[in-house]
Each structure stands twice: as structure tokens, then as C-alpha cells.
C-alpha positions as CSV (number, residue, x, y, z in Angstrom):
1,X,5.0,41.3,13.5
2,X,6.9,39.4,16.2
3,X,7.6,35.7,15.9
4,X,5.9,33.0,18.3
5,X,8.5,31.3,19.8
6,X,6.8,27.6,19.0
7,X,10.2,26.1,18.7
8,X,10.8,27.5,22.3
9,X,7.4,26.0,23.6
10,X,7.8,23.1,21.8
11,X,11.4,22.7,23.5
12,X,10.5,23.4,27.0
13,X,7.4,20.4,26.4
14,X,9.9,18.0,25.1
15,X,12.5,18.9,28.3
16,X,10.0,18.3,30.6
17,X,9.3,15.0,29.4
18,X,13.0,14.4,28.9
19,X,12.8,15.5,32.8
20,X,9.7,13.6,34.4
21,X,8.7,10.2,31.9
22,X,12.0,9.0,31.6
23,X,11.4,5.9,33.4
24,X,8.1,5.4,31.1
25,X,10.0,5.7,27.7
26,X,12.3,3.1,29.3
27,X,9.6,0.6,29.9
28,X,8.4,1.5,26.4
29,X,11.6,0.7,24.9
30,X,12.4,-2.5,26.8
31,X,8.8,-3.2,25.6
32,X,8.9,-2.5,21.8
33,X,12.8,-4.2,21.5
34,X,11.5,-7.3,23.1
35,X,8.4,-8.0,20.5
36,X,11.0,-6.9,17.4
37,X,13.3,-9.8,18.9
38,X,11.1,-12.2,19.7
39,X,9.9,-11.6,15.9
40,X,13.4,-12.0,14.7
41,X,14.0,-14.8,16.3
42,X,10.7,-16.6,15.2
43,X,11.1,-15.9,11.6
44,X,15.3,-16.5,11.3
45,X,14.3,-19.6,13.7
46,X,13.9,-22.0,10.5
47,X,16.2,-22.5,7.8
48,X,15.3,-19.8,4.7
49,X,13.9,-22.8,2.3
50,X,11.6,-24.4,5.3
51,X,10.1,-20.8,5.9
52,X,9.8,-20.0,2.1
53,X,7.9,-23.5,1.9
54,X,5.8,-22.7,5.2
55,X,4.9,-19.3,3.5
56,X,3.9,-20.9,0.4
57,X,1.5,-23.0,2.0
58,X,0.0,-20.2,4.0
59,X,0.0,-18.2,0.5
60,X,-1.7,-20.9,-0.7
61,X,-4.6,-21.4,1.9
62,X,-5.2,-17.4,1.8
63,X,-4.7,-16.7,-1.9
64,X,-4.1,-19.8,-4.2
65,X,-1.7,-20.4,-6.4
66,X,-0.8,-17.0,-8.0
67,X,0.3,-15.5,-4.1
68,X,1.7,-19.2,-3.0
69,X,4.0,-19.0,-6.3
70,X,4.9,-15.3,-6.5
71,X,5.8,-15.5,-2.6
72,X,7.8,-18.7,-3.4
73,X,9.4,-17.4,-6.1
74,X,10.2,-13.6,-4.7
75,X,11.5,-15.1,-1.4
76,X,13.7,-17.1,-3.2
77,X,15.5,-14.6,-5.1
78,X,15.7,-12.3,-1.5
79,X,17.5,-15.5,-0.5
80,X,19.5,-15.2,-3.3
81,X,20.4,-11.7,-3.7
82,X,21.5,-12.3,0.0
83,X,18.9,-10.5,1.7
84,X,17.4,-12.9,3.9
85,X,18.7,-11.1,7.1
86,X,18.2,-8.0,6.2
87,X,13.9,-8.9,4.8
88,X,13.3,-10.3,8.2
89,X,14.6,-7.8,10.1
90,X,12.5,-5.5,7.9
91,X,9.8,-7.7,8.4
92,X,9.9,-7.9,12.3
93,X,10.2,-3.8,12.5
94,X,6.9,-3.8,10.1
95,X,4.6,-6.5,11.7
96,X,5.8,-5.1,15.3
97,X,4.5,-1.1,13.8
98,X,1.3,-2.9,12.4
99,X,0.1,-4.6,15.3
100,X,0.6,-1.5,18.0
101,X,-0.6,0.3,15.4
102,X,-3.8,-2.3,15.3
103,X,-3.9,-3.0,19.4
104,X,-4.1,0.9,19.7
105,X,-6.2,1.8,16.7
106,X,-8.7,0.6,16.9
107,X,-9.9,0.8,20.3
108,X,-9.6,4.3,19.2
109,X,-11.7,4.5,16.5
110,X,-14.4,2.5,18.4
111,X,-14.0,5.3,21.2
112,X,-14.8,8.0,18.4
113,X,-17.5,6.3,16.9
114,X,-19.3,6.3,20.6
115,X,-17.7,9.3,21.7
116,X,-18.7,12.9,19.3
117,X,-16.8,14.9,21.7
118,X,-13.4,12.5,21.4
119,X,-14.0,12.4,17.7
120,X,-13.9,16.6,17.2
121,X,-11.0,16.7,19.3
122,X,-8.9,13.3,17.5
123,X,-9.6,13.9,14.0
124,X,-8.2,16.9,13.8
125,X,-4.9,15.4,15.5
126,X,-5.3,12.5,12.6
127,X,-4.9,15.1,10.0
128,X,-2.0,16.8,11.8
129,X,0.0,13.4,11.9
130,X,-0.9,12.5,8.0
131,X,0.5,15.7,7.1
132,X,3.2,16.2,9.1
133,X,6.4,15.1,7.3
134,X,7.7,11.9,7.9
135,X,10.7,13.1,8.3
136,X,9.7,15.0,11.4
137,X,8.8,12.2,13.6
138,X,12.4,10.8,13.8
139,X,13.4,13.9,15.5
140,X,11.4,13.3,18.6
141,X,11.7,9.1,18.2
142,X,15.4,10.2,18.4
143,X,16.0,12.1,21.3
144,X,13.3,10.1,23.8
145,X,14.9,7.0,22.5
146,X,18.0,7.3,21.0
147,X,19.1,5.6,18.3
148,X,18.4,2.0,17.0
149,X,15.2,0.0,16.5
150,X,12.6,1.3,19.2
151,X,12.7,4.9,17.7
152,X,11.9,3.2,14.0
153,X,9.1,1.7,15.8
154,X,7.7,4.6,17.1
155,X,8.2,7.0,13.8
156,X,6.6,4.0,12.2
157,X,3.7,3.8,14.8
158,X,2.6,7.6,15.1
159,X,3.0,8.2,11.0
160,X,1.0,4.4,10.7
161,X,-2.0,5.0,12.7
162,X,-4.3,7.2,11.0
163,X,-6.1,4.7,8.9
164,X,-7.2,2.5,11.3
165,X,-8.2,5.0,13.7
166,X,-10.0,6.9,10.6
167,X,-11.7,3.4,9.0
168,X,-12.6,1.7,12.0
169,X,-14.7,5.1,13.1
170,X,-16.3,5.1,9.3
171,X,-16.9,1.4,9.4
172,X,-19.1,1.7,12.7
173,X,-20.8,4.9,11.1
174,X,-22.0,3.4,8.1
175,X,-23.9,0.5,10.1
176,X,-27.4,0.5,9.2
177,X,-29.1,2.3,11.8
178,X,-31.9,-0.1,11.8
179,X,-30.1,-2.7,12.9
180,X,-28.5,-1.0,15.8
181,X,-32.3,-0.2,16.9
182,X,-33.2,-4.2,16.6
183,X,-30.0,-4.9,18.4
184,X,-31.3,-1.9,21.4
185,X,-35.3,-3.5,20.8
186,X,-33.8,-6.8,22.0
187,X,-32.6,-5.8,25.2
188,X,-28.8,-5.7,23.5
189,X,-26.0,-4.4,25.2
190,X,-24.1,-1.5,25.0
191,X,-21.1,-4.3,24.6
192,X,-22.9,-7.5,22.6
193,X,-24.7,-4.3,20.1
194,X,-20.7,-3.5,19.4
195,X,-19.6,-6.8,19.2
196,X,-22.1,-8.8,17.7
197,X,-23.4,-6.5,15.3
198,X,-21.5,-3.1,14.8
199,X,-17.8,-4.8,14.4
200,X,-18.8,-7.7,11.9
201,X,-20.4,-5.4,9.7
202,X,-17.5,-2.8,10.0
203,X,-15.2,-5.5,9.7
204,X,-14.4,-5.4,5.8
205,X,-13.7,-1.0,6.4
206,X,-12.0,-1.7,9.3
207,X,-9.6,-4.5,7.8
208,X,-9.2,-1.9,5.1
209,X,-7.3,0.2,7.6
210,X,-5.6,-2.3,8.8
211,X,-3.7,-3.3,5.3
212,X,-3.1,0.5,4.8
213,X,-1.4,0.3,8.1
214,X,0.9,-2.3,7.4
215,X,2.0,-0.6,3.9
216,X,2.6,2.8,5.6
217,X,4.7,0.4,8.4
218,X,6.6,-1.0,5.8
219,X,7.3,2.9,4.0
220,X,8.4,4.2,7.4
221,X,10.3,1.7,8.6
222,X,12.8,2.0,5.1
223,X,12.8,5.9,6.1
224,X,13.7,4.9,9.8
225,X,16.7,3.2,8.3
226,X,18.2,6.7,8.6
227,X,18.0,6.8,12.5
228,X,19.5,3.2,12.8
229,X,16.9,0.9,12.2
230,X,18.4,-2.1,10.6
231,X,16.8,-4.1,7.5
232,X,16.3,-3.7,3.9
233,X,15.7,0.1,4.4
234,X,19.2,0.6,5.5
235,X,20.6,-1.0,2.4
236,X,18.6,1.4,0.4
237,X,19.8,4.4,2.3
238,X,23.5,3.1,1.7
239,X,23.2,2.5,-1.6
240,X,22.0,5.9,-1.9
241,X,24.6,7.7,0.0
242,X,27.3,5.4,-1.9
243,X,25.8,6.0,-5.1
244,X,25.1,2.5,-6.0
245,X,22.5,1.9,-8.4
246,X,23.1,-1.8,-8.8
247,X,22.9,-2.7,-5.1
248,X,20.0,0.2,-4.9
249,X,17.9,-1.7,-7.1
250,X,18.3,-4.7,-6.0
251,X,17.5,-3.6,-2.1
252,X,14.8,-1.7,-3.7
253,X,13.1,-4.9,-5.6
254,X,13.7,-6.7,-2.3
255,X,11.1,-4.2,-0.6
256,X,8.5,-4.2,-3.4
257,X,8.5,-8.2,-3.0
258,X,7.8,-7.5,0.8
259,X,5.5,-4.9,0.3
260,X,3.0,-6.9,-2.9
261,X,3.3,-10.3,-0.5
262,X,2.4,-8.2,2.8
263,X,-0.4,-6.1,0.4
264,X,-1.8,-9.7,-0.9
265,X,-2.0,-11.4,2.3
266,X,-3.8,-9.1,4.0
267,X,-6.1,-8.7,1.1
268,X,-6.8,-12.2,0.7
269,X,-7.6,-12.7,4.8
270,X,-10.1,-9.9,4.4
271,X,-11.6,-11.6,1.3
272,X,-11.7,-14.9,3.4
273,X,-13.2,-13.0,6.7
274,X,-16.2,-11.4,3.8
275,X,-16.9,-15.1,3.0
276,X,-17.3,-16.5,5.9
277,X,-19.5,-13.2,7.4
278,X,-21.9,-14.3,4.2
């Protein structure tokens, strides 16, 4: 049987875009570098023990004492492994992933929920990029966008996605259809039905998606590490080349402290957002 030249195909699509949207992966570049600086800047802005105090008290007002101390405490020991630059860097990459991620998701998922046509035709893509090794998305990051930050963003973006997309569809879906039809019996709008009924109600599935999206951020963005994304992730990839187990734990604790803060917080907003719906 002959072979179907889909590496060819898949070649020639990614020359012609080489060829004719240069000037948009530019713009999406300068775009994407711009939010991860201004991040940077933001969090490195204060000195490490006024932001670890300043987290503490937002740990507190979202999750109590246990969060407020185990974010005191971990931060502190990223500030003393020597870390610090490294964490917000990581930090930046991940909370500039989440919210594109968010910004494009959902609309998204709101578009398939209204939309059965759009919804046959994008789930299926969902389950293409939740399979697809995450390996694979650096090669295309790569060669639009060289190497460097933007194409971490990006791997981090497409690999990120799928859960908000896929629970902001299944939060709308499992709205009571009664009360879409007394939203429509009082003269509702397609608009003030979506946003004054459908997304409250969906909002505890759809935050859902949203933490998953910042945890998958934060596991790309180490693997991006490899295309010259800077942070804790590239630590861990030389520590691994180097064979270093003592500095490979150590980066390695340093992203499960990120990771159980990041997980908490967004848990703990959700649980107030529940609350105040009630």
C-alpha cells in the first residue's frame, strides 16, 4: 500500500503560512512577550518578603490560615533555595497561558453550547489536541516563533485549552431547561438569558476548567523549558541533562509548591464565587 505523504501536506501548510502570516505571528509575538513582561515586572516589582506577606494576606482572605501559612511558608523556602527568579518567571509564563487560554475559551465553549454545528466540528479538534503529545506542539511554536518565551506560551496555550472550552460547553448544557424557558417566558434576551441565568449557574463547571487550565499551564510551561522558556522548568531540565539529583529535587519541590498554591487559590475563589451565588 503506498504511504500518504501527510508529512508532505503538513509541510507545504506550514510553508505557506511561514510565507503569507508572517506579519501576524509577529504581532502575536510582540503581543504575548509584552503581557509575560509586564507580569514579570509586577511580581519581581516588590521585594520577595513584601510579596510573600501580600500573598499571605490574599491566601488568607481566599482560604484561611492553612493556604495563608503553607504559601508563607513554601515561598519562603523558594526564596531560600534561591529560586525566586526563576518561580516568577514560571509564574508569569503560567498566568499569561491561563488567562489566553480563559479570554479564548470560553467564548468558545459558549459558541458550542449555542452552536450544534460548531460543537460536532470543535470537539473532535479538542480530542485531537488532548491527545496529541505535548511534545509535538513545540515543533510548530518553534519554527513560527523561534525560540524563547512566546513559543512556551503558545505550546502552553494550544495543549491548555481543552478544559475550558469542554467545561464551559457542559456547564451551559446542564442548566435546567426550565429555567431557560422562564428566562424566554419573560421576554429575556438571547444575551441577559446567557448572562443572567445560563453563566451563574454554569459558573462552578466552568471555574472547574479554568483551575484545570492553569495546572496543565504550569505542566507545559516546565516542558517548554526545552525550547528556551526560562523559569523553574529550565532548572529541571538542567538538572536532568547534568544528572543532578540534588538540584533536581530541589527545582522540582519548587514547582509542586507553585503548582498546590496555584491549585488552592483557584479552588478557594470558586468556593467563595458558590457562596456568594447562594
Amino acid at each position: 500500500m503506498q504511504k500518504i505523504p501527510l508529512d508532505n501536506w503538513v509541510e507545504t501548510l506550514v510553508g505557506w503560512m511561514e510565507d503569507h502570516l508572517t506579519f501576524l505571528f509577529d504581532i502575536i509575538s510582540g503581543a504575548i512577550e509584552g503581557i509575560v513582561n509586564a507580569f514579570t515586572w509586577l511580581f519581581m516589582l516588590p521585594h520577595p518578603f513584601l510579596f510573600i506577606v501580600i500573598l499571605g494576606i490574599l491566601a488568607y482572605l481566599v482560604g484561611r490560615w492553612p493556604l495563608a501559612l503553607f504559601s508563607v511558608v513554601g515561598f519562603l523556602l523558594i526564596y531560600n533555595l534561591d529560586y525566586w527568579s526563576q518561580t516568577m518567571d514560571t509564574l508569569s509564563l503560567v498566568i499569561t497561558s491561563a488567562l489566553i487560554s480563559v479570554v479564548v475559551g470560553i467564548p468558545i465553549g459558549i459558541w458550542c453550547a449555542y452552536s450544534k454545528g460548531a460543537a460536532r466540528i470543535i470537539t473532535p479538534l479538542l480530542d485531537f489536541m488532548q491527545t496529541m503529545p505535548a511534545f509535538v506542539y513545540l515543533l510548530p511554536a518553534v519554527f513560527f516563533f523561534s525560540l524563547g518565551v512566546v513559543p512556551g506560551v503558545i505550546a502552553s496555550v494550544i495543549f491548555a485549552i481543552p478544559p475550558t472550552i469542554r467545561l464551559t460547553l457542559l456547564g451551559i448544557q446542564q442548566v435546567s431547561g426550565e429555567l431557560t424557558e422562564a428566562a424566554d417566558a419573560f421576554g429575556s434576551t438571547s444575551g441577559q438569558k446567557l448572562f443572567k441565568v445560563q453563566l451563574p449557574l454554569a459558573l462552578p463547571t466552568l471555574m472547574a476548567g479554568v483551575n484545570q487550565t492553569i495546572m496543565l499551564s504550569l505542566s507545559m510551561v516546565v516542558i517548554a523549558s526545552m525550547i528556551g522558556a526560562q523559569g523553574i522548568g529550565a532548572e529541571v531540565y538542567r538538572a536532568v541533562t547534568q544528572l543532578q539529583i540534588g538540584k533536581g529535587f530541589e527545582a522540582g519541590l519548587v514547582v509542586v509548591i507553585l503548582a498546590i498554591v496555584l491549585d488552592r487559590f483557584t479552588q478557594g475563589l470558586f468556593k467563595s464565587e458558590r457562596k456568594r451565588g447562594r
